[in-house]
N, C-alpha and C positions, 0 to 999 in steps of 0.2 A: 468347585464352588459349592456353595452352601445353598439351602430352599433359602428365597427374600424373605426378611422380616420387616412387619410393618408395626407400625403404635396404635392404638387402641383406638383413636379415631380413623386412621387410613392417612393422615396427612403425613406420613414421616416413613421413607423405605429405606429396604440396604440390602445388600447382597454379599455378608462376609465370605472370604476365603474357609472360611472355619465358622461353624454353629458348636461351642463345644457345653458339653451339660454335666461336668466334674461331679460326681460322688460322694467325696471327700474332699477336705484340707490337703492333703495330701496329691490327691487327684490336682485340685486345684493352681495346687504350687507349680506341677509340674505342666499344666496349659499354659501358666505367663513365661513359666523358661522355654518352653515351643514358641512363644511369639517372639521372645526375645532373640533365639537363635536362628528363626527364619527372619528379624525383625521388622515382625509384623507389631501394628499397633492395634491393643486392645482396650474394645467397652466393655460394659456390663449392662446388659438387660434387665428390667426386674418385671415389672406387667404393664411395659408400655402403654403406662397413665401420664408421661408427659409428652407435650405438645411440640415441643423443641426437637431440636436432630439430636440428642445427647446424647442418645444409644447408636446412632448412625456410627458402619463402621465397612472398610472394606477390607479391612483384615482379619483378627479374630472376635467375636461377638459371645463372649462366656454366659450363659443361663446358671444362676445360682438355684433353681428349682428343686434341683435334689439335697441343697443344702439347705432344708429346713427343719423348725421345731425345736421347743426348747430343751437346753441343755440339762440346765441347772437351775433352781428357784430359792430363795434364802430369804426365807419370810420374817425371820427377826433382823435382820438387816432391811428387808423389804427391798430386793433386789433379784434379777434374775439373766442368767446369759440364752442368750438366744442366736438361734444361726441367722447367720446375714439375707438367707434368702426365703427364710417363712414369710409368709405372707399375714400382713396385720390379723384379716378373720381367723387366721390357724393359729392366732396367742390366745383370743377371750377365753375359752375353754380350759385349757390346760393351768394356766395363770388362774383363772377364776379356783379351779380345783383347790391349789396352792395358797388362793386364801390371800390372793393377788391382783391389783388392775392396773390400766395405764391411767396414768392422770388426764389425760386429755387426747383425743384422737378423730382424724380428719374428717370429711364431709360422706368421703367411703373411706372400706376397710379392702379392697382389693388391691392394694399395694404391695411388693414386699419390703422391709424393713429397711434394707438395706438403703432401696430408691428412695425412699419415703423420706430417711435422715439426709440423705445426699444431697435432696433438693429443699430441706426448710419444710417438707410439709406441716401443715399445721390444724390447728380446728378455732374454735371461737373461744373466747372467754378473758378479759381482759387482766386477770392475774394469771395468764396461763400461756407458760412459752410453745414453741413448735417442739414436734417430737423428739430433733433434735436435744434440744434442754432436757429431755428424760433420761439421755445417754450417760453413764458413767463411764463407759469403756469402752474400749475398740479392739478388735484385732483388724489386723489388711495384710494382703501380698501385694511388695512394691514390685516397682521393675525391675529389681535385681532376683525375683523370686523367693526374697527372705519374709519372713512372717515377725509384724512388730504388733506387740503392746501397747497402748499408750494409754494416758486420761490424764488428769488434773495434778497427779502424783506425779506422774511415769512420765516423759515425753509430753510436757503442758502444750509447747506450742505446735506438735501434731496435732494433738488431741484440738485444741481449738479449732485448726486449721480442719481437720477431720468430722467436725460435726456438721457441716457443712461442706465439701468438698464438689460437687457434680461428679466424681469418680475421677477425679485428677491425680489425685495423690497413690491408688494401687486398689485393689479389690478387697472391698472388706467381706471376713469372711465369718464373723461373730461382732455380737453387740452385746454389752452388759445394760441395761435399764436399773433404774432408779422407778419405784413402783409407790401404792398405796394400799392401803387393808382394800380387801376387795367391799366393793360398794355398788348399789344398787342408785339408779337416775332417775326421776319423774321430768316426763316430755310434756309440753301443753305447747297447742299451734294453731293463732288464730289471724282471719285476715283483717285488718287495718287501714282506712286512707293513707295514704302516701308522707301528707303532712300531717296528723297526728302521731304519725309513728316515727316522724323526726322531730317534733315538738316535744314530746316524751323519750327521746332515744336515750338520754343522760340514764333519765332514772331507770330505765327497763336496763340497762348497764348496768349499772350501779348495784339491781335488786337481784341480778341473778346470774350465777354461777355462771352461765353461759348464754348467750342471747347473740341473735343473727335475724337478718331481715334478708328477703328476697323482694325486689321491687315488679312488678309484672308492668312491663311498658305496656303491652294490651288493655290494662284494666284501668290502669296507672293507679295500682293498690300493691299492698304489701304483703304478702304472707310469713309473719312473727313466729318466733322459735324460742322457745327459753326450756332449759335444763336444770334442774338441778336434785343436789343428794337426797336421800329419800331418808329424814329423818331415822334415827337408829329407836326403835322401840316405840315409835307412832303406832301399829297397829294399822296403819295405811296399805301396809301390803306384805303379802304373804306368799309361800309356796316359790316354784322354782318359773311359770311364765310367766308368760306378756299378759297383764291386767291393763284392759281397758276402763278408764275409772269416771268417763262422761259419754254423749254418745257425739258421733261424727260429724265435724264441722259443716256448715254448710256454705263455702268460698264462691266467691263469683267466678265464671268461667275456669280461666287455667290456672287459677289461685291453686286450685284443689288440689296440682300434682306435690302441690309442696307443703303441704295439709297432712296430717293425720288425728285418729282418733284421742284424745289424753291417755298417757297409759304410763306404765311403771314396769323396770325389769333390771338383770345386771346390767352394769354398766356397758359393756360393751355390743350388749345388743343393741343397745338406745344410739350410741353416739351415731352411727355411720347410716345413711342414705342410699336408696338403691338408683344406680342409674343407667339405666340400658339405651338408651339413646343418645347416640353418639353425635357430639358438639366440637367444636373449639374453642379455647376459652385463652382470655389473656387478664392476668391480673399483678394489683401490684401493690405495697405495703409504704404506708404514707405516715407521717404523723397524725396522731390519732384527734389531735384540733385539724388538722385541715381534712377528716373524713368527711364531715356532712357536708361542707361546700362545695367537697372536690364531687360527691353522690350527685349533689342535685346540679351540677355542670353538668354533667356525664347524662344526667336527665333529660338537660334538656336539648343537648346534642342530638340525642336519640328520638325525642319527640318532635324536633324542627326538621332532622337530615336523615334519619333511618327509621319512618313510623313503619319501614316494612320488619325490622327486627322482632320478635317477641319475644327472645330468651329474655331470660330475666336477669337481673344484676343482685350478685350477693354480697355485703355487708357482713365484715366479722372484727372482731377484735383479737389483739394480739398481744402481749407483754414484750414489754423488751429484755434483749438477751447479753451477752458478750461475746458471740462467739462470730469469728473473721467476717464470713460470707452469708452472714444470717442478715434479711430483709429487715427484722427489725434490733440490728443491732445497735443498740443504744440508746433506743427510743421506742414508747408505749407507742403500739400501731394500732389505722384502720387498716384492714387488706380489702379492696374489691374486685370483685371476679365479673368477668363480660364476658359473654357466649354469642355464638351463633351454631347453628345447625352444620353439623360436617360435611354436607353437601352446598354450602351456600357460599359465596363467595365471601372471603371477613376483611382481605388486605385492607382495603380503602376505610372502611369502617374501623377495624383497630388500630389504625396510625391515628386516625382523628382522636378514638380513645386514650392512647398512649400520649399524644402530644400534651392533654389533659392532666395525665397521670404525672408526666417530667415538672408541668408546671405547679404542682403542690409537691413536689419532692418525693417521689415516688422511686422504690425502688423494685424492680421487677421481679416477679418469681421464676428461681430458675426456670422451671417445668413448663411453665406459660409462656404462649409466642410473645414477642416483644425484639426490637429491634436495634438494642443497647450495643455495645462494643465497647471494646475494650475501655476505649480514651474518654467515653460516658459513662461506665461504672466504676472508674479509679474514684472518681471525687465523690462517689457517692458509699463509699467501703473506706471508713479513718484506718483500718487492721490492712488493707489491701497488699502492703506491700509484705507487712508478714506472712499473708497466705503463700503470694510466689516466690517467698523465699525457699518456704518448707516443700512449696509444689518443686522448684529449679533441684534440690538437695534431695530427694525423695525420686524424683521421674527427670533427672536431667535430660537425658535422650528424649522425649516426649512420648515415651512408649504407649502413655493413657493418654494420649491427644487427639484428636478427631477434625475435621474441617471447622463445626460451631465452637467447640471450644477453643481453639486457637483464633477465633472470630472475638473470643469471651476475655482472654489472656493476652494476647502479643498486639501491641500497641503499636506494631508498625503495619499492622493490615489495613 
């Protein structure tokens, strides 16, 4: 047996047969034809940043960790192949060099790519899909050990089914992205009452590239986030750091942690947030008319029945997409996110929340706890049934199947 692996908050363990950490493509091929011939069923780990058992495995547990960094970069195309297991911070750089950025990218950058697309991650900004949507291309090894192709061209309805998958469909072991000239962000982040900052939320949308709110149930105030490009040839900012360009907010209490100074930089240093203190969190992606009512329910659950909570509740915007298993397929979304402390009990507290979330039509993020199944998220996925078409033809045996996923797929549990 294997050392146990756990997820990044400690809520989620496993003890595979196999820890294996492939090399190579190559290397790689030949770990799923070892599971397949002792047939074992295998995950794929990335940096156990989600919440859910997805990685949970008592067979094989593959680490993409040696499979990172970019390929290839093709800057008149504005496109670049990247291996499946670099981790989002180990792109800025290289890609920046290349005169390259991601369009959009999550609340952190310690993901890797692979997990990231798997599960719909996403960032803010309401013309601006999850990372998924940045995807051109894929490569994966199915269950049969074969290495496929696919995107828009090649194999449409993998590819659809593939940009969103939870790792159902075979290990992907390259992604092509779809990129931008590289560009630089201006951050400003201020706190706000509760209710001018929903009184205004249209326009603060509206005005900018990116905007998110954090509600602090302790203060019952908001600490506001807006992003955006930093004009080309302003004179606003210069040289290769972090320009501070006001000085440092001054937030009420625990505003602050979600505060910084106004500042200017490449894009990928600005997007992502540090977070060392370890939560659970459960969120879910709504129509983006029913965000503020579904917010201030959520509100006042937590100030009537959990004033002992104090994480805070995040507010983002979404675009909607096309693709099978994506949260906000079909529809402009709100997402919000509910936390509590890793150590605190959340069961009873996030069914109250979820029960909230089902009832403005919520659809849950893979990564985040939630208590959906199969026979609840069929009617909420119109693609659904094309996804397990490609997943039954692709992994008939259920070689990428696990306890939660067949919790997620099989409609007679």
């Amino acid at each position: 047996m294997a050392e146990a692996w756990t997820n990044w908050a400690g809520s989620v363990a496993c003890r595979p047969r196999y820890l294996e950490t492939p090399g190579s493509e190559a290397e790689l091929v030949e770990r799923v034809k070892k599971a397949a011939d002792e047939q074992l069923t295998v995950r794929v780990t990335g940096s156990g940043h989600s919440f859910t058992p997805l990685c949970a495995s008592d067979g094989m547990l593959i680490s993409l960790d040696r499979l990172y960094g970019v390929v290839s970069t093709d800057p008149a195309a504005l496109e670049a192949t990247v291996w499946a297991g670099t981790k989002i911070w180990q792109m800025g750089e290289p890609l920046w060099q290349a005169g390259l950025a991601m369009a959009n990218m999550g609340d952190i950058d310690r993901q890797n790519l692979a997990g990231a697309i798997s599960t719909g991650t996403h960032g803010t900004g309401r013309d601006l899909g999850s990372i998924s949507t940045q995807m051109v291309g894929l490569r994966l090894v199915t269950a049969a050990g074969e290495l496929v192709d696919c995107s828009a061209e090649t194999e449409p309805e993998l590819f659809k089914a593939g940009q969103v998958s939870l790792g159902a469909l075979g290990v992907i072991s390259q992604v092509r992205l779809r990129l931008l000239p590289a560009y630089r962000l201006h951050e400003k982040s201020w706190a706000m009452p509760v209710e001018e900052c929903l009184a205004g939320l249209e326009a603060l949308i509206a005005a900018n590239r990116h905007f998110e709110f954090f509600w602090s149930p302790k203060e019952d105030a908001c600490a506001a986030k807006a992003l955006n490009p930093v004009a080309a040839g302003s004179g606003e900012i210069a040289g290769d750091g972090v320009e501070a360009l006001a000085g440092s907010p001054s937030p009420p209490g625990s505003l602050a942690r979600y505060l910084k100074p106004e500042r200017a930089d490449h894009s990928y240093r600005i997007f992502p947030s540090e977070r060392t203190i370890r939560f659970n969190e459960i969120e879910f992606a709504l129509p983006e008319v029913n965000g503020p009512d579904c917010f201030r329910e959520i509100r006042r659950l937590m100030q009537r029945h959990y004033p002992e909570v104090t994480w805070p509740v995040e507010y983002r915007t979404l675009a909607a997409d096309d693709i099978d298993l994506s949260p906000a397929y079909g529809r402009a979304s709100v997402t919000l996110s509910v936390h509590q402390a890793h150590d605190r009990p959340y069961e009873r507290f996030f069914a109250d929340v979820e029960a909230i979330f089902r009832s403005y039509g919520g659809r849950p993020h893979w990564g985040k706890i939630h208590r959906h199944k199969a026979r609840q998220l069929r009617p909420l996925y119109p693609r659904w049934n094309q996804f397990q078409a490609v997943r039954a033809r692709l992994d008939p045996q259920g070689r990428f199947m696990n306890a939660h996923l067949r919790s997620l797929f099989d409609e007679t549990d």
